[in-house]
N, C-alpha and C positions, 0 to 999 in steps of 0.2 A: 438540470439533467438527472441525476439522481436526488432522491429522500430518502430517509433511512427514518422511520419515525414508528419510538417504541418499540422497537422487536426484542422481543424474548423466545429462546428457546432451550429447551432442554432436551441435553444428547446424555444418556447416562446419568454419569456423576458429573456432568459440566454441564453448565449452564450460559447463553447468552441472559445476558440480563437489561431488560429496557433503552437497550444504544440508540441512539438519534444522531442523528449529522446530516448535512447536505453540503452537494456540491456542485456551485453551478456550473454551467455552459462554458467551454473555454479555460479549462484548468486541469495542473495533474494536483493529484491528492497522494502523500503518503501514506499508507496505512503500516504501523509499528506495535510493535509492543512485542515480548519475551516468546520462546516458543512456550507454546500450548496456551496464550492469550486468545487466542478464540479468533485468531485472522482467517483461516481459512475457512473456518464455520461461516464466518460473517461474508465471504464470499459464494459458497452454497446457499446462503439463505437469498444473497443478490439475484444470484440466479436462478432461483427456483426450485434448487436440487434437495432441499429441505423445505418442509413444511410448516411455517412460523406458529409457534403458542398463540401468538396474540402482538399486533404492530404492522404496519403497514409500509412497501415500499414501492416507489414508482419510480420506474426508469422514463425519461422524455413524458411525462404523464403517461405513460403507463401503468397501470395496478400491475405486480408480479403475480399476484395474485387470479385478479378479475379477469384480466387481458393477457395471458403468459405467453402467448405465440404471439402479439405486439411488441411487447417489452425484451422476450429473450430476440427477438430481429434484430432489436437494437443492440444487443451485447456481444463483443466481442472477448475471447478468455485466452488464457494461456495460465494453464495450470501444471503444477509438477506431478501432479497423479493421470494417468496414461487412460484419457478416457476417447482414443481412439482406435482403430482395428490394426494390430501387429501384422497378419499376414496380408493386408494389401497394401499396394503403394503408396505413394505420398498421394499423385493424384488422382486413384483411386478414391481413396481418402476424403478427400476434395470432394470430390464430386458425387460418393454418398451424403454428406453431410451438409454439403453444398447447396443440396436443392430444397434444404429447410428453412433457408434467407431468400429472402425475398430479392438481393441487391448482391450475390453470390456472381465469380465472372468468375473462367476458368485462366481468361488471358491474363488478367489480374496475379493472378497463383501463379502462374508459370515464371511470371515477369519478377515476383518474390521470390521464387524459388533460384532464380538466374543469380540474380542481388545475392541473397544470401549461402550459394554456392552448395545448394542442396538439389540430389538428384530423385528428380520427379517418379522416375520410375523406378525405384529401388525401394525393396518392403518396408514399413514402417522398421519393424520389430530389428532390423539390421542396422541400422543408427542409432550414433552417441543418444546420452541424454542430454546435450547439448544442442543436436540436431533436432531429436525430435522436438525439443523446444522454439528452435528455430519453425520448424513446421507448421506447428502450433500456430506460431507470429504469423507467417505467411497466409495461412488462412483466414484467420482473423481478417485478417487486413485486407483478403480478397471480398469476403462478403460484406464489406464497409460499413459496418458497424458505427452510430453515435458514444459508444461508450467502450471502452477495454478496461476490463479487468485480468489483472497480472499478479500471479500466486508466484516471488519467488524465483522470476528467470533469472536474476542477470548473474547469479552467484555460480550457472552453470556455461555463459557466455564468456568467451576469450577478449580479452581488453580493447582489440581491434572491432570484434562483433561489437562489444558491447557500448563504441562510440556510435556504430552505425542505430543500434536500439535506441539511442537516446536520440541522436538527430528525428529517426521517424517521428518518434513522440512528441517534440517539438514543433515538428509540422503537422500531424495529426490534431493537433490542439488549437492552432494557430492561428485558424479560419472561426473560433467562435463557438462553432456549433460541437465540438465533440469534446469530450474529457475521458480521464484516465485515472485510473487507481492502480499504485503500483506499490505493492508490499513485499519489501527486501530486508534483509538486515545489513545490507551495504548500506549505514544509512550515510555517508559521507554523499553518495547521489542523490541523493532528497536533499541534503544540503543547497545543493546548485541547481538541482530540476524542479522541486516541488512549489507548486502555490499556496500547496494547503497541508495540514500533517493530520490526521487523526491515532492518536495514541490508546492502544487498547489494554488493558491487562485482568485477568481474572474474567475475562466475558462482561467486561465492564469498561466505558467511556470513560477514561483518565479527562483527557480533552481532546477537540478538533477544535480546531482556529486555523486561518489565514495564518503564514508563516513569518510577516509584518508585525502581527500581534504577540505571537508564540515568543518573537524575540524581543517584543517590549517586556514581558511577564517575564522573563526568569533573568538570573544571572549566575553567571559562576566563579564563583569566588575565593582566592587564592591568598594565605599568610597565616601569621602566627595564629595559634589556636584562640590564645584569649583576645585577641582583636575581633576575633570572625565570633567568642561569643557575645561581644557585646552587641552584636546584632540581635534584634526584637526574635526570639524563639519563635514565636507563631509566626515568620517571615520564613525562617531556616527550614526546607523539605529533607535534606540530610546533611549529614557533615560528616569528613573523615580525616583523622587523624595520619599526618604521616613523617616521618622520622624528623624532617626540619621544616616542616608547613603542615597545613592543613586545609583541606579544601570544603567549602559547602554550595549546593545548589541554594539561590534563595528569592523566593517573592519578591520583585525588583517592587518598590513603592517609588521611594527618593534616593537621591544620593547621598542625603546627609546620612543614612541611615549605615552609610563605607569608613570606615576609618581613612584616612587619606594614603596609610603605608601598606594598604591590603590591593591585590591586584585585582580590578573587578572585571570581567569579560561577559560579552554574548553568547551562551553556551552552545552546543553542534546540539542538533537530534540527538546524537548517542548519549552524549552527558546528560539529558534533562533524561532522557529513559531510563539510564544508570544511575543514578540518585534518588529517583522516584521510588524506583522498582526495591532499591535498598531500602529505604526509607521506609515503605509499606513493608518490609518482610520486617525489620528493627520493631513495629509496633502493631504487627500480625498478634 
């Protein structure tokens, strides 16, 4: 569905720097990392709205590049930056923007708009920023897009909406042929939704793996300090000290490698992000 292969760009003082990953057909992907790690860059570069140094992407084979009115048909977005027209309506809205998908319904959109209790003919610019996110969704979703890329909604949806966001997604994916990138810092819902996590930081691929993998490779590891140092140093990614334990993220190899009185657990997204992210500023 998507490649991501090689791209660098420079914005300013920040830099993407050589990211690669792929994501087949039939999956959601997390995309994480600290703010100002380069997610949302990495998501204008997806679609077009910036123009790569050097690396190549294809959306469904499409070149973003060679083919961009192919590849952006196949993309569907929802981004927290307002890159629709305030004074007309929802669908209004629609239906300028509408007629640049090939696979755009109006009935579609209105039938979203029902669902998610948003009124059609009422100005953009007069709804929450929850709403207009919701908008956002609904149109996406009318021009049926193979691909949705997602900057960030669900932190502005209410816990009710934001079970119905995640069923779609689930069904949206579910047939095979479409996938999903969704970059949140709730990462507690990547926990339970994602198939796949790509971790960014500094404009730079920490990793992306299948999330099968992600929890074979780490661990998080709990007890006295001098237990947890007798763990192989080149295994240990950080460690911290705290009043009556200590905690370290570490290169899982073997078990022999656990004291048997240390707690050892499968770490959440959040922790392997939180320990990395320490870790590299400790030896910045």
């Amino acid at each position: 569905m998507l490649t991501v292969q090689n791209v660098s760009k420079t914005l300013g003082n920040f830099q993407i720097k050589d990211i690669s990953f792929q994501l087949p057909k039939g999956y959601i992907m997390g995309l994480v990392g600290p703010n100002g790690a380069g997610k949302t860059s990495l998501f204008h570069l997806i679609m077009g709205l910036y123009e790569m140094d050097q690396g190549q992407i294809t959306i469904n084979d499409f070149d973003i590049t060679k083919e961009e009115a192919l590849a952006k048909n196949d993309i569907g977005f929802v981004f927290t930056e307002e890159l629709f027209t305030g004074n007309l309506s929802l669908i209004e809205n629609a239906g300028m923007y509408g007629k640049y998908y090939s696979d755009y319904k109006e009935e579609l959109f209105l039938k979203y708009c029902e669902t998610f209790h948003l009124d059609a003919n009422k100005k953009l610019k007069k709804h929450s920023k929850g709403e207009k996110l919701k908008f956002q969704f609904a149109f996406a979703l009318s021009h049926q897009p193979k691909l949705l890329l997602l900057d960030e909604p669900t932190a502005n949806f209410d816990p009710d909406f934001r079970e119905i966001f995640f069923k779609i997604l689930v069904q949206f994916v579910k047939d095979g042929e479409h996938s999903v990138i969704l970059s949140t810092h709730l990462t507690k819902d990547l926990d339970r939704l994602a198939d796949y996590v790509t971790f960014i930081n500094h404009g730079k691929v920490v990793f992306s793996l299948d999330k099968e993998t992600m929890g074979q490779r780490y661990r998080l590891v709990t007890g006295e300090a001098y237990k947890i140092n007798l763990i192989n140093k080149e295994l240990v990614l950080h460690k911290e000290n705290g009043k009556y334990s200590s905690k370290a993220l570490v290169k899982h190899t073997r078990w022999s490698e656990y004291d048997k009185e240390l707690l050892v657990e499968i770490p959440t997204i959040e922790d392997i992000m939180y320990f990395i992210v320490k870790g590299e500023k400790k030896h910045a």
